[in-house]
py3Dmol code that shows the C-alpha trace and the ligand (Angstrom):
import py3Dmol

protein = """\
ATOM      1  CA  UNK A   1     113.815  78.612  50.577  1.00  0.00           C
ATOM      2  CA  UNK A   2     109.759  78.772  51.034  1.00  0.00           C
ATOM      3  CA  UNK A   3     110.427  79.195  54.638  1.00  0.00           C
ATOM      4  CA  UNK A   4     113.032  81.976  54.404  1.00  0.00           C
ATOM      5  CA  UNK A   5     110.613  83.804  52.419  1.00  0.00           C
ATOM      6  CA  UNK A   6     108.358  83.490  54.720  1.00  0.00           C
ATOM      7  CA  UNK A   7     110.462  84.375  57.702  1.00  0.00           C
ATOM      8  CA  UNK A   8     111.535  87.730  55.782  1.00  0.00           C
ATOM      9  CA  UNK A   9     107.949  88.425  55.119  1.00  0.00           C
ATOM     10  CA  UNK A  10     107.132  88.662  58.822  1.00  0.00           C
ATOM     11  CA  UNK A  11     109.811  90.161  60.119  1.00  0.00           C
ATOM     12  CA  UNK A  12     108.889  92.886  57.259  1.00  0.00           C
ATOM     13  CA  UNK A  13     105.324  93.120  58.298  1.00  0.00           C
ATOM     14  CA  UNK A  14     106.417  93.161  62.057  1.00  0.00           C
ATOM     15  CA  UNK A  15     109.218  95.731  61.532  1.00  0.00           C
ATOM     16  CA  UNK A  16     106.276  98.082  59.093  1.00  0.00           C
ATOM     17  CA  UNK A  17     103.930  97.715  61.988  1.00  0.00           C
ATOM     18  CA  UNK A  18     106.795  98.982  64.936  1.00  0.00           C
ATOM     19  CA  UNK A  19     107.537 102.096  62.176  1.00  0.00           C
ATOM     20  CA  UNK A  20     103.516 102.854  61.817  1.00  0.00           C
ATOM     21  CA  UNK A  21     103.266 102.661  65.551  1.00  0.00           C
ATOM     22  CA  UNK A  22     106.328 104.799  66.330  1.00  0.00           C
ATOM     23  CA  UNK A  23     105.117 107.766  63.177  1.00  0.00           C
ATOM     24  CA  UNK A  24     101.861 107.597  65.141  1.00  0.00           C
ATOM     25  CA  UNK A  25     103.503 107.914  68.721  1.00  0.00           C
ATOM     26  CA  UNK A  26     105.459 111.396  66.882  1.00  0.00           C
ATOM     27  CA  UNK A  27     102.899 112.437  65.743  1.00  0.00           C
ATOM     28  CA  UNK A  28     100.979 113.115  68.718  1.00  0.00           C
ATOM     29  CA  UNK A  29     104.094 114.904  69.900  1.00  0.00           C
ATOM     30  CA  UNK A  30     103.116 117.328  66.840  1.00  0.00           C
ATOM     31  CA  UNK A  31     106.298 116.234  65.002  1.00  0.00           C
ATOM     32  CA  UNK A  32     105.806 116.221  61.359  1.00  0.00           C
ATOM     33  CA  UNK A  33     108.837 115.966  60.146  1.00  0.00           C
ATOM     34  CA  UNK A  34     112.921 115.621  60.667  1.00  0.00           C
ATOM     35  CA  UNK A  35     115.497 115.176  58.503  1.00  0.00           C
ATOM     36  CA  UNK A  36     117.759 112.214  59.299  1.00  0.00           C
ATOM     37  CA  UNK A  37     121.578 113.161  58.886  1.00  0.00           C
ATOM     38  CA  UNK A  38     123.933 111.299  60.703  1.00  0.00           C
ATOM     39  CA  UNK A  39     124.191 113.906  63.869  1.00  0.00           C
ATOM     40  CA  UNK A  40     120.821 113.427  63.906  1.00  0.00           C
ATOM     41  CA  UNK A  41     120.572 109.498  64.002  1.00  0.00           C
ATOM     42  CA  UNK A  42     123.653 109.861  67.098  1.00  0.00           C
ATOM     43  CA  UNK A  43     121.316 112.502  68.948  1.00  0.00           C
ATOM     44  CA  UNK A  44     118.284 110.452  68.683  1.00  0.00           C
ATOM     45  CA  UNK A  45     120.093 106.992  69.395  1.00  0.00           C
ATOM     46  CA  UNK A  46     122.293 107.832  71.911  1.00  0.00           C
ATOM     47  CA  UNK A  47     121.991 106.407  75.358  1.00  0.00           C
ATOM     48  CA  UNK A  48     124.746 108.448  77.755  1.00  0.00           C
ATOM     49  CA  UNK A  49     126.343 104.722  77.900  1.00  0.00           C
ATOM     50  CA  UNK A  50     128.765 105.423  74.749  1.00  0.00           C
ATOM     51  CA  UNK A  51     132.153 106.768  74.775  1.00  0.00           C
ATOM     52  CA  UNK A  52     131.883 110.183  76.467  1.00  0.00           C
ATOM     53  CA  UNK A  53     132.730 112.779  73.945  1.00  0.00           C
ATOM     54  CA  UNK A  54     134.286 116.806  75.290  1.00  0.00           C
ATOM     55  CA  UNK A  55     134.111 118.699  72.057  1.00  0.00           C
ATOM     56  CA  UNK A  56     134.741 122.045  73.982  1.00  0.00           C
ATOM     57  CA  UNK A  57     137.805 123.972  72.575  1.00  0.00           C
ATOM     58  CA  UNK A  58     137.213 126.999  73.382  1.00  0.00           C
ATOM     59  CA  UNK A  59     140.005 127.682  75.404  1.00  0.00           C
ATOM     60  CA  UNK A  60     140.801 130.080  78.440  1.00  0.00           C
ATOM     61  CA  UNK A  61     139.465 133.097  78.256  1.00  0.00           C
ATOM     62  CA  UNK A  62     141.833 136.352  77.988  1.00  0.00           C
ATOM     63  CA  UNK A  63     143.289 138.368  81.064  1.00  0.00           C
ATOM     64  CA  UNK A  64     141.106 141.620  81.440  1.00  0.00           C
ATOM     65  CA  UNK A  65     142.975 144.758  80.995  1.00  0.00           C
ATOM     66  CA  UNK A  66     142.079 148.103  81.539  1.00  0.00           C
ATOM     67  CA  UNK A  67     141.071 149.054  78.029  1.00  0.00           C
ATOM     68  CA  UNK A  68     139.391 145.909  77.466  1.00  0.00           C
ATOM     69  CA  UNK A  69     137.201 146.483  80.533  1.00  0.00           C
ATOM     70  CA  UNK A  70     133.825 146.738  78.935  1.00  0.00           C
ATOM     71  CA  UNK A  71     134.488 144.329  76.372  1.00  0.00           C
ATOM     72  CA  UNK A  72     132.775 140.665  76.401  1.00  0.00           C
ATOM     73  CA  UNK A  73     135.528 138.582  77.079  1.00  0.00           C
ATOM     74  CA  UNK A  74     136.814 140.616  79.495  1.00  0.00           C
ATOM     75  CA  UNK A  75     133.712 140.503  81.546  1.00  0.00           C
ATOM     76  CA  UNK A  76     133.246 136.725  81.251  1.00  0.00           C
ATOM     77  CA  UNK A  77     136.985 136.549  82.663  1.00  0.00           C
ATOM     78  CA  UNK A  78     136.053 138.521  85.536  1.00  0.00           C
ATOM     79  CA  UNK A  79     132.755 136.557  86.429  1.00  0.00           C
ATOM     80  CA  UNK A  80     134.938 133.408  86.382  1.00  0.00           C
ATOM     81  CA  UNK A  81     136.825 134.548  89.079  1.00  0.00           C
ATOM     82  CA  UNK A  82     134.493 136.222  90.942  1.00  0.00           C
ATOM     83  CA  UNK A  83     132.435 132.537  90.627  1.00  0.00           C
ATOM     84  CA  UNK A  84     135.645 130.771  92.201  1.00  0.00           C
ATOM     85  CA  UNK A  85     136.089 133.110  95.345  1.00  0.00           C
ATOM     86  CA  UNK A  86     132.468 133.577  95.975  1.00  0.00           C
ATOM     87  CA  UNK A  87     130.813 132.682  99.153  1.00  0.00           C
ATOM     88  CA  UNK A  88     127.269 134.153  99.068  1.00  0.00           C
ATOM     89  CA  UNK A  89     125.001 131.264  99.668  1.00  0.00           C
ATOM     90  CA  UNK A  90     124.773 128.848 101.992  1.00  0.00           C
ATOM     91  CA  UNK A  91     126.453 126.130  99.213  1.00  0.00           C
ATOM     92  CA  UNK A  92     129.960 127.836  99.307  1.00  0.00           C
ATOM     93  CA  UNK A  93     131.404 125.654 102.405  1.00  0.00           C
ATOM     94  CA  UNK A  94     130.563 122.517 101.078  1.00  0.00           C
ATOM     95  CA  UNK A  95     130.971 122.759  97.118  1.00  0.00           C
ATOM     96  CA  UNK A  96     132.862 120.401  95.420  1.00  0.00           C
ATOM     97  CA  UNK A  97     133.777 123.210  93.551  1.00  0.00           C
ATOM     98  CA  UNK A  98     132.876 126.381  91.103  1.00  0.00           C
ATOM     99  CA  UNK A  99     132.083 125.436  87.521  1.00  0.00           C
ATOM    100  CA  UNK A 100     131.191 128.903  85.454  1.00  0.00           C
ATOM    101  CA  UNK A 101     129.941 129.100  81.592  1.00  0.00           C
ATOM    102  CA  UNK A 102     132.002 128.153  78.902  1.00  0.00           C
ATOM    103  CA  UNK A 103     132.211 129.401  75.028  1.00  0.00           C
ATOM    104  CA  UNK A 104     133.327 132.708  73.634  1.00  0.00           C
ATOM    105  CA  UNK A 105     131.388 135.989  73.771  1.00  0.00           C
ATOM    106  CA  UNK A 106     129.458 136.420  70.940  1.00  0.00           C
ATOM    107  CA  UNK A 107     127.947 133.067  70.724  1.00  0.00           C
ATOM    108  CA  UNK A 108     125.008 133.063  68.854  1.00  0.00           C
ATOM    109  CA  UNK A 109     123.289 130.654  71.496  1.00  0.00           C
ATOM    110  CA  UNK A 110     123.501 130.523  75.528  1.00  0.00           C
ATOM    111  CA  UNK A 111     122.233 127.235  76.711  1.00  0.00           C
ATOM    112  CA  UNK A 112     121.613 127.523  80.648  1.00  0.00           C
ATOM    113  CA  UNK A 113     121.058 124.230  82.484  1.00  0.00           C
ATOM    114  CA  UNK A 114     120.851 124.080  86.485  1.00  0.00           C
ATOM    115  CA  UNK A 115     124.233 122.848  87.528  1.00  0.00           C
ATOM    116  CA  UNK A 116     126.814 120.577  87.293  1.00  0.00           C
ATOM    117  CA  UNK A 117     126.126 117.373  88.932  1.00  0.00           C
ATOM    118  CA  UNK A 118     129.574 115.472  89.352  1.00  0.00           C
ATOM    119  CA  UNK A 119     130.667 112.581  91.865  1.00  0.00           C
ATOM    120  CA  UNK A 120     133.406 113.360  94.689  1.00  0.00           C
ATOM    121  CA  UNK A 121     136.149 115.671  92.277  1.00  0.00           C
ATOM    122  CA  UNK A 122     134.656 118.109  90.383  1.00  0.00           C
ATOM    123  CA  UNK A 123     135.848 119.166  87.188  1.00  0.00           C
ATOM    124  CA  UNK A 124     135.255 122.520  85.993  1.00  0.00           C
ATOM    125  CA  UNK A 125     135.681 121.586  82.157  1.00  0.00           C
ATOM    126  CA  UNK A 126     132.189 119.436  83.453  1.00  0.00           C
ATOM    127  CA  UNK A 127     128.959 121.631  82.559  1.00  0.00           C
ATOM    128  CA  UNK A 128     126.053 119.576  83.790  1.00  0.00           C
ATOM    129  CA  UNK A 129     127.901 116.435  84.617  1.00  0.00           C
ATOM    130  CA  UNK A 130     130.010 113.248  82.342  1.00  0.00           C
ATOM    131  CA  UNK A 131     126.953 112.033  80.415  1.00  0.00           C
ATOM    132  CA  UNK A 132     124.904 114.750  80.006  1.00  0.00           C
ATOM    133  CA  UNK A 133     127.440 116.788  78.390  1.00  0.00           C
ATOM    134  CA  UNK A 134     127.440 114.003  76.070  1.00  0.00           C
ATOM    135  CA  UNK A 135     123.894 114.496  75.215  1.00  0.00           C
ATOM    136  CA  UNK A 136     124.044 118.386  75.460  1.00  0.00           C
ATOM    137  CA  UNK A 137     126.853 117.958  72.495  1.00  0.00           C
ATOM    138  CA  UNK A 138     125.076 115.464  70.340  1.00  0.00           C
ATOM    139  CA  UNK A 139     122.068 117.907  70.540  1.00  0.00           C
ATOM    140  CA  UNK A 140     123.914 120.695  69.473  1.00  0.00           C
ATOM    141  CA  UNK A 141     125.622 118.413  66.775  1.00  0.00           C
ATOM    142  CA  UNK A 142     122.138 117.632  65.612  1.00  0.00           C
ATOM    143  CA  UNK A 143     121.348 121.244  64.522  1.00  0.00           C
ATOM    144  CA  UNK A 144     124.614 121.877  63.072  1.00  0.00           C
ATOM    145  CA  UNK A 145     126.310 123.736  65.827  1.00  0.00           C
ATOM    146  CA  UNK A 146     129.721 123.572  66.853  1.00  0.00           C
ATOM    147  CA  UNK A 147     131.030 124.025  70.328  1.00  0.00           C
ATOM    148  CA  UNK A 148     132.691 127.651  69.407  1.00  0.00           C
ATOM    149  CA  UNK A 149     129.200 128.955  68.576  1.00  0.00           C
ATOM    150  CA  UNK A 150     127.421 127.897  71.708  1.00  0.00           C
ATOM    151  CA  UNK A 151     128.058 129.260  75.724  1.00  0.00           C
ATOM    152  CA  UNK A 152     127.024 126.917  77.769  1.00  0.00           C
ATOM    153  CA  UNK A 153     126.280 127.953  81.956  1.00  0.00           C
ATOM    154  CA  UNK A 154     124.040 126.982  84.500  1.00  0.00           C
ATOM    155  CA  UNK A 155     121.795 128.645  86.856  1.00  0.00           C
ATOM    156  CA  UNK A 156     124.109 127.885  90.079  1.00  0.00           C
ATOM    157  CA  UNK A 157     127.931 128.142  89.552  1.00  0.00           C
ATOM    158  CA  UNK A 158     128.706 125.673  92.250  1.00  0.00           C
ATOM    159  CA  UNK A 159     128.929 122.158  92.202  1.00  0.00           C
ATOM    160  CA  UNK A 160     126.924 120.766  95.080  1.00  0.00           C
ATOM    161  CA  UNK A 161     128.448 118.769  97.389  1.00  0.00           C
ATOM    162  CA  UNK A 162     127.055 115.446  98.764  1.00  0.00           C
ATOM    163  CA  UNK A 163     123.578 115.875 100.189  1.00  0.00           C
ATOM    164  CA  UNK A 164     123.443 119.613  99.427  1.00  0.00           C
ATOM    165  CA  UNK A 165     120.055 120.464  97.926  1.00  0.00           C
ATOM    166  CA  UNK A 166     120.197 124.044  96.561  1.00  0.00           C
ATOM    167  CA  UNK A 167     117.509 125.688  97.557  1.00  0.00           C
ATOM    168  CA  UNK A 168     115.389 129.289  96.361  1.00  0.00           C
ATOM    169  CA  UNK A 169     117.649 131.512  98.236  1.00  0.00           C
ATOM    170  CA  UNK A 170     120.847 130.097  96.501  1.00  0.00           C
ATOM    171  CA  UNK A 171     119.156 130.020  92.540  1.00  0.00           C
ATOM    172  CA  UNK A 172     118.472 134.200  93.519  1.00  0.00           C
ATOM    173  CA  UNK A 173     122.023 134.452  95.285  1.00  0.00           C
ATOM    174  CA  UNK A 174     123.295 133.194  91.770  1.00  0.00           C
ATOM    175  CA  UNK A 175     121.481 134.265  89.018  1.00  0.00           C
ATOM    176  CA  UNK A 176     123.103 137.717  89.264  1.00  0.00           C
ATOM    177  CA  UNK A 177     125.993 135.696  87.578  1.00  0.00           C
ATOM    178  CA  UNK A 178     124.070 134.579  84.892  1.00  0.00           C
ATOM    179  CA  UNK A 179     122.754 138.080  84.143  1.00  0.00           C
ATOM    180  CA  UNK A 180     126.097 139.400  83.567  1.00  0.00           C
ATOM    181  CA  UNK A 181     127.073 136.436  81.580  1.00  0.00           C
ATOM    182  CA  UNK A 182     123.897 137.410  79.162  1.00  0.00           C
ATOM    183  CA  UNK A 183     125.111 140.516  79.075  1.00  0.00           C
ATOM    184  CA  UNK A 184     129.208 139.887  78.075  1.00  0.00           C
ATOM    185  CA  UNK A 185     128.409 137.250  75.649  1.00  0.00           C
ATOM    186  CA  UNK A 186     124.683 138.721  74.064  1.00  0.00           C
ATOM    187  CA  UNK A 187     123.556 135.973  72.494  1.00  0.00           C
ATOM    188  CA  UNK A 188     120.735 135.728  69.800  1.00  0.00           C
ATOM    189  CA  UNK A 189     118.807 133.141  71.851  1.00  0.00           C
ATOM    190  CA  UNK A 190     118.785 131.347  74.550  1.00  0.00           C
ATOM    191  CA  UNK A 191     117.979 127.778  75.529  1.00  0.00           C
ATOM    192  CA  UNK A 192     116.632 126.927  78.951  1.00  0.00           C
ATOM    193  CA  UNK A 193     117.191 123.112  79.743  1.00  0.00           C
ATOM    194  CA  UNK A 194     115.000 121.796  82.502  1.00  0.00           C
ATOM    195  CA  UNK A 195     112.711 122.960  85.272  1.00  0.00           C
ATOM    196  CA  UNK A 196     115.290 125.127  87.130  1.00  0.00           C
ATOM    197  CA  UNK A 197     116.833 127.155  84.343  1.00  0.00           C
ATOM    198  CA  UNK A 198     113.170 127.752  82.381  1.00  0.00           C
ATOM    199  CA  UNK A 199     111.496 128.941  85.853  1.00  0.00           C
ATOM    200  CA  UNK A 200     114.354 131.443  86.718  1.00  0.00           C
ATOM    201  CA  UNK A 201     113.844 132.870  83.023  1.00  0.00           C
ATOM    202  CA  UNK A 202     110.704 132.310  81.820  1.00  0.00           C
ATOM    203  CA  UNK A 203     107.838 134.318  83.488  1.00  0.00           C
ATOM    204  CA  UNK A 204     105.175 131.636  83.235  1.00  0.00           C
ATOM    205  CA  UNK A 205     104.385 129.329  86.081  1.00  0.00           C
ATOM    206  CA  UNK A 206     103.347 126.536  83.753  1.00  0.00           C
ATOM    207  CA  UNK A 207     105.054 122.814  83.480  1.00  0.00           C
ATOM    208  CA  UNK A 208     107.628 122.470  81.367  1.00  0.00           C
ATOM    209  CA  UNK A 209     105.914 120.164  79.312  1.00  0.00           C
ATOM    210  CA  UNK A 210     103.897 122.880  78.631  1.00  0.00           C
ATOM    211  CA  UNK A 211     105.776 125.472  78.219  1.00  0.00           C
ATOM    212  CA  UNK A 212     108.425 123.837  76.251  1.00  0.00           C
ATOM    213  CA  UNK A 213     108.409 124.391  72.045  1.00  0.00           C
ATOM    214  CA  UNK A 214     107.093 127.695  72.445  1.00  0.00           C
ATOM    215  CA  UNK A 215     109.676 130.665  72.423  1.00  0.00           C
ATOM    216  CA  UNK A 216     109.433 133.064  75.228  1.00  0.00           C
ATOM    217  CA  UNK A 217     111.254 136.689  75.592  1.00  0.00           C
ATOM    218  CA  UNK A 218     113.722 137.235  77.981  1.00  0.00           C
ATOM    219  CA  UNK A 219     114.597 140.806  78.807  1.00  0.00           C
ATOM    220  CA  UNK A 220     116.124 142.771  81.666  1.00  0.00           C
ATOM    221  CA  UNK A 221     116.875 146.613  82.143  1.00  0.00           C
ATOM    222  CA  UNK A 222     118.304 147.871  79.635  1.00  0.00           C
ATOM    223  CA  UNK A 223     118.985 144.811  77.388  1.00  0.00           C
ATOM    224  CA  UNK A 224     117.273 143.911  74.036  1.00  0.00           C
ATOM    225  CA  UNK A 225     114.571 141.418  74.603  1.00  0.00           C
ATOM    226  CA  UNK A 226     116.005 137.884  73.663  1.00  0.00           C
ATOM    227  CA  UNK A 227     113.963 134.778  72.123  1.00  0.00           C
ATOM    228  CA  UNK A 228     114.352 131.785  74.667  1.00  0.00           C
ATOM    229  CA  UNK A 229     112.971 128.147  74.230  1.00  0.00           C
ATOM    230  CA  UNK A 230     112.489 126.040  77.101  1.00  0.00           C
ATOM    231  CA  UNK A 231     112.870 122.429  76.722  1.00  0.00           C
ATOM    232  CA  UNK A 232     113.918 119.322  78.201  1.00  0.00           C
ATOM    233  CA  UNK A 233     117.370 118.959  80.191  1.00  0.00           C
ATOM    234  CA  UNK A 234     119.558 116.533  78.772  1.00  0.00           C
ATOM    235  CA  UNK A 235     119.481 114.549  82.215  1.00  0.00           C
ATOM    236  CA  UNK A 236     115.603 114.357  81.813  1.00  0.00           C
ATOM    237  CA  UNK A 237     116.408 113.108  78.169  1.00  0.00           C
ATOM    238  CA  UNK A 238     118.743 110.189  79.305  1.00  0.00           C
ATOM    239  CA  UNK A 239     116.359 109.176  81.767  1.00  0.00           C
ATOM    240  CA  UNK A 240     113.425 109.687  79.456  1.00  0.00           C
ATOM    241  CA  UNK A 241     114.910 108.535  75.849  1.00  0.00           C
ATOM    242  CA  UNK A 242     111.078 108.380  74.456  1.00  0.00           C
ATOM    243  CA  UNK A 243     111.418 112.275  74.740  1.00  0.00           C
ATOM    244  CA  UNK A 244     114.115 113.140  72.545  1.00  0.00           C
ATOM    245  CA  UNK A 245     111.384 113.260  69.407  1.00  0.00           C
ATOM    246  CA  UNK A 246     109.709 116.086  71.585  1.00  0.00           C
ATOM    247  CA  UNK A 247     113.430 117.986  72.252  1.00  0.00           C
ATOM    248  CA  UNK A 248     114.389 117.229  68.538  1.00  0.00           C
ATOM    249  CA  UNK A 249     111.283 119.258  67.611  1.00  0.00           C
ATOM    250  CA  UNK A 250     112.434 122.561  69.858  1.00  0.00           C
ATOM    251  CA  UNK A 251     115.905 122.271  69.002  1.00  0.00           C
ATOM    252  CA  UNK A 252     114.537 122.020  64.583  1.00  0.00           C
ATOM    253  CA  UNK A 253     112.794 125.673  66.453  1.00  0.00           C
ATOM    254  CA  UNK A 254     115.783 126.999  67.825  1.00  0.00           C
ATOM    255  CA  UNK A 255     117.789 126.393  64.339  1.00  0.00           C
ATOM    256  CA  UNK A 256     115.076 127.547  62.288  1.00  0.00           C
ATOM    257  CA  UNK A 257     115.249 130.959  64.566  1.00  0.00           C
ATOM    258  CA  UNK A 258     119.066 130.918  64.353  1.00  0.00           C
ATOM    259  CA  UNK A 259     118.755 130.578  60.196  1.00  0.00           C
ATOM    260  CA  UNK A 260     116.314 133.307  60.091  1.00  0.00           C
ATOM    261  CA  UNK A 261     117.858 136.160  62.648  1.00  0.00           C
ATOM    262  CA  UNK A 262     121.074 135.491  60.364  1.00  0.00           C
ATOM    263  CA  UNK A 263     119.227 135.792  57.319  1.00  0.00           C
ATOM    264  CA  UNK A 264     117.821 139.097  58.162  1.00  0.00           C
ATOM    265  CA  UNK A 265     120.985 140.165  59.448  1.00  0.00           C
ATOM    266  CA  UNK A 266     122.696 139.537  56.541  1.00  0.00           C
ATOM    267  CA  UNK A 267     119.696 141.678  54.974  1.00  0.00           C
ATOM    268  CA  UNK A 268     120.277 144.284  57.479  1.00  0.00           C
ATOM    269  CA  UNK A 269     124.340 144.262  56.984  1.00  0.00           C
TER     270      UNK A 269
END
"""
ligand_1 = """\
8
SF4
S 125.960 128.875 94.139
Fe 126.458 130.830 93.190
S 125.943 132.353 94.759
Fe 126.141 130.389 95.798
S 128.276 130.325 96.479
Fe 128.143 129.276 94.487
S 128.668 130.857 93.017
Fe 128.139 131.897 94.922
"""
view = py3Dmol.view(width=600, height=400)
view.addModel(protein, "pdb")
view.setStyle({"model": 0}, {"cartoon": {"style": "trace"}})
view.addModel(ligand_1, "xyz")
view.setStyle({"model": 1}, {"stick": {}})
view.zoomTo()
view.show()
């Protein structure tokens, strides 16, 4: 009995000293707090080796009709097949295949990643590829957002094929696309995941690691400047698991935002 004690007491004192070490390790990331709900624990835990999960229900998008022309939806229904015939850059020959945004007009956050990384078939329903949609989901999870509130697109619309590198001329060729789809779906913010996506919108030349937890503005022409935080991609994230604290502290940011544009829309309304 003595000795079970004792065996209890040190794996206390040894479990105490991992938690001290890993509060310290957070709190050089400058996180000071979280609150640990269950979608929380499943973001911060998970390892892309799970059960993959594909939440996305949004459905087809309407046919465009005349009347509806100008509308959101209509737009986004357009763009998709203008993505699948389009042959402007040099990836069109070889692409496994188009994969454009997904999630209803109006969400109240665009998440842009780079593109859709997928082995041999590619499936369009497949944003940045099997696992990372995954993560992408449990993030969202973890800040209370369903896949019906949330478009999700990347910066290229094709899905390379094997040993094609995208290169400058391509991202320009195909951010066009992703203009429009700001446009048609006007979200309040806008999440840039990895180097790709923060570097065609964010006009700051910085790292990433730098740049991300801070909100930028993104505007163009005529449209109202939008809030955009640049973090981590979710690819970075299951290679690097030790920076999920760091993402967990924009995406807290991003809600926080979210709660407080509704708020004083609500105040506006
Ligand atoms: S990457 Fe974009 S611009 Fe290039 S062919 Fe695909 S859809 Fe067109």
């Amino acid at each position: 009995m003595r000795e079970l004690v004792q065996l209890d007491r040190d794996s206390l004192v040894s479990t105490l000293q991992d938690l001290r070490q890993q509060l310290r390790f957070q709190q050089a990331l400058g996180i000071a707090d979280y609150p640990l709900n269950e979608d929380v624990r499943r973001f911060l835990e998970f390892t892309g080796v799970s059960a993959r999960i594909r939440p996305r229900s949004a459905g087809p998008l309407p046919p465009s009709g005349p009347e509806e022309l100008m509308t959101g939806p209509a737009v986004l229904a357009a763009l998709q097949q203008e993505i699948g015939q389009c042959t402007l850059c040099r990836l069109a020959p070889g692409r496994q295949g188009t994969v454009p945004g997904q999630g209803p007009a109006g969400s109240q956050l665009m998440v842009v990643g780079d593109w859709s990384s997928q082995e041999q078939v590619c499936n369009p329903e497949i944003l940045f590829g099997p696992d990372e949609d995954s993560m992408l989901w449990r993030m969202m999870e973890a800040i209370a957002l369903r896949p019906e509130e949330v478009y999700v697109t990347n910066i290229l619309k094709c899905c390379p094929g094997a040993g094609q590198i995208p290169d400058q001329e391509c991202q320009e060729s195909c951010f066009s696309y992703l203009v429009r789809e700001i446009g048609a779906v006007r979200p309040r913010l806008i999440c840039a995941m990895g180097d790709l996506a923060v570097r065609m919108l964010v006009d700051n030349l910085e790292p990433l690691v730098r740049l991300r937890g801070r909100f930028a503005m993104y505007s163009f022409q005529s449209m109202d400047a939008i809030p955009i935080m640049p973090t981590f991609h979710p690819r970075y994230l299951l290679a690097n698991p030790e920076m999920k604290k760091a993402a967990w502290k924009d995406l807290q940011a991003i809600r926080g935002r979210l709660d407080q544009s509704g708020s004083l829309k609500r105040l506006s309304g």
